[in-house]
C-alpha positions as CSV (number, residue, x, y, z in Angstrom):
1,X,-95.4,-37.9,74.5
2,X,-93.1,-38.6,77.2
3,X,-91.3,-35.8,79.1
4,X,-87.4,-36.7,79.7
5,X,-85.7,-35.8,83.2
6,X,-83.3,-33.2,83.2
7,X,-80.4,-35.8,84.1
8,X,-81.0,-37.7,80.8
9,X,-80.7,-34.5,79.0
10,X,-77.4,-33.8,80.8
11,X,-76.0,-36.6,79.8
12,X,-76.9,-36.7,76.5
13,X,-75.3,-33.0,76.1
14,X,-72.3,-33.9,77.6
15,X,-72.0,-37.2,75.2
16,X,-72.7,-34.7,72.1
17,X,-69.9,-32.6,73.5
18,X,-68.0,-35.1,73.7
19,X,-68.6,-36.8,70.4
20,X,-68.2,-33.0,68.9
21,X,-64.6,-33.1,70.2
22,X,-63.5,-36.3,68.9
23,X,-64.6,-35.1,65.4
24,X,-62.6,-32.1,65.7
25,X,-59.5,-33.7,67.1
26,X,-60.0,-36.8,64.3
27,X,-59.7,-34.2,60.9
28,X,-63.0,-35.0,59.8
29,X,-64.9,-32.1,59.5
30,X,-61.4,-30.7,57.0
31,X,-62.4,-33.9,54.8
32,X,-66.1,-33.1,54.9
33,X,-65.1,-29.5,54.0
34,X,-62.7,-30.6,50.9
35,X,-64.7,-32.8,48.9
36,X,-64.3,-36.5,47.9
37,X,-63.2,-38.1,44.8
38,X,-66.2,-39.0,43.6
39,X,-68.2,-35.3,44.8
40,X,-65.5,-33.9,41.7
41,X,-66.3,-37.0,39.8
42,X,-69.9,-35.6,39.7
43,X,-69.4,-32.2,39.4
44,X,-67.1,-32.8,36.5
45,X,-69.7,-34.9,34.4
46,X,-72.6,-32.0,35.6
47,X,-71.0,-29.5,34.3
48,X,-69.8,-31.1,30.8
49,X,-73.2,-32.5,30.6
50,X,-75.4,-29.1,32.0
51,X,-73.4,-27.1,28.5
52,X,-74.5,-29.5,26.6
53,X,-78.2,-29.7,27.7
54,X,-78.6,-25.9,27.8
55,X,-77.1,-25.9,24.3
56,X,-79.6,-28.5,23.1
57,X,-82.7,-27.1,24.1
58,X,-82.1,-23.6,23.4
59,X,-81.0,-24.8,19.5
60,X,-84.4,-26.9,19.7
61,X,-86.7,-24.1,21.2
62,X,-85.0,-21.5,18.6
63,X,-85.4,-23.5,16.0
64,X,-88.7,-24.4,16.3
65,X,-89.5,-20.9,16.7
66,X,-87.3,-20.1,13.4
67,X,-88.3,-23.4,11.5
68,X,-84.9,-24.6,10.8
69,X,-84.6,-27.4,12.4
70,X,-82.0,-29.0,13.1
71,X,-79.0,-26.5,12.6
72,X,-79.4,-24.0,15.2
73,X,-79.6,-26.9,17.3
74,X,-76.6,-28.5,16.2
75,X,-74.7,-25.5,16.2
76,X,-75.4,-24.5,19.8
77,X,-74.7,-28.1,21.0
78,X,-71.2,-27.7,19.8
79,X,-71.1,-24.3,21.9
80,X,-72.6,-26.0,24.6
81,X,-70.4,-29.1,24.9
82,X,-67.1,-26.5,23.9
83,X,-68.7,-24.3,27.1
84,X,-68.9,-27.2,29.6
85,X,-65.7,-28.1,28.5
86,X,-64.3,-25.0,29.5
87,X,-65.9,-25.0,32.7
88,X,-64.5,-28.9,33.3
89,X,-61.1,-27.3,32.4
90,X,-61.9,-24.4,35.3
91,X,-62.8,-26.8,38.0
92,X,-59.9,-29.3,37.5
93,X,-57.4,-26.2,37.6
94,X,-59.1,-25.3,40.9
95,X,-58.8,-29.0,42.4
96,X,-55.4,-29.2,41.1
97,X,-54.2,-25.7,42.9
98,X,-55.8,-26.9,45.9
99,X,-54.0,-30.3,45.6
100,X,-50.9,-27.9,45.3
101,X,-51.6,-25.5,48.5
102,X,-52.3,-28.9,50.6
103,X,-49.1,-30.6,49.4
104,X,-47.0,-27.6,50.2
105,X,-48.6,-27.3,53.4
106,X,-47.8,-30.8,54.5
107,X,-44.3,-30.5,53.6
């Protein structure tokens, strides 16, 4: 392993200061802390697709365990897919009042 000098460990602190500062003057770190386009895009479909998996195997492990295959599994798909589309219809409601509070604050 090779020991570095002190000076080359100066330096490199004050360029990591210095690259620290022109993140924080350039807005990026707000962006990283919003979200992208395509983070919601993906959150969106896990959610709508998460209701409907849950839903699926709980109405296949039921009815196995019942022996009434497939309705309880059919029925709790539909509540599944109706659950993760409320929660797709809670997270757009967010994004848009965020969307709102960031226009207004702009203006």
């Amino acid at each position: 392993m090779t020991e570095q000098r002190p000076e080359d460990l100066d330096q490199f602190g004050a360029k990591l200061k210095a690259a620290r500062e022109r993140i924080g003057e350039s807005g990026t770190q707000e962006l990283a802390n919003e979200g992208t386009h395509l983070g919601y895009g993906f959150r969106l479909s896990v959610e709508l697709l998460a209701g409907l998996l849950v839903g699926l195997g709980l109405g296949y492990v039921i009815d196995g365990w019942l022996g009434t295959r497939p309705w309880v599994m059919l029925v709790l798909m539909i509540l599944g897919l109706g659950g993760g589309i409320l929660n797709v219809m809670r997270v757009t409601r967010i994004m848009e009042q965020r969307a709102a509070a960031k226009d207004a604050e702009k203006r």
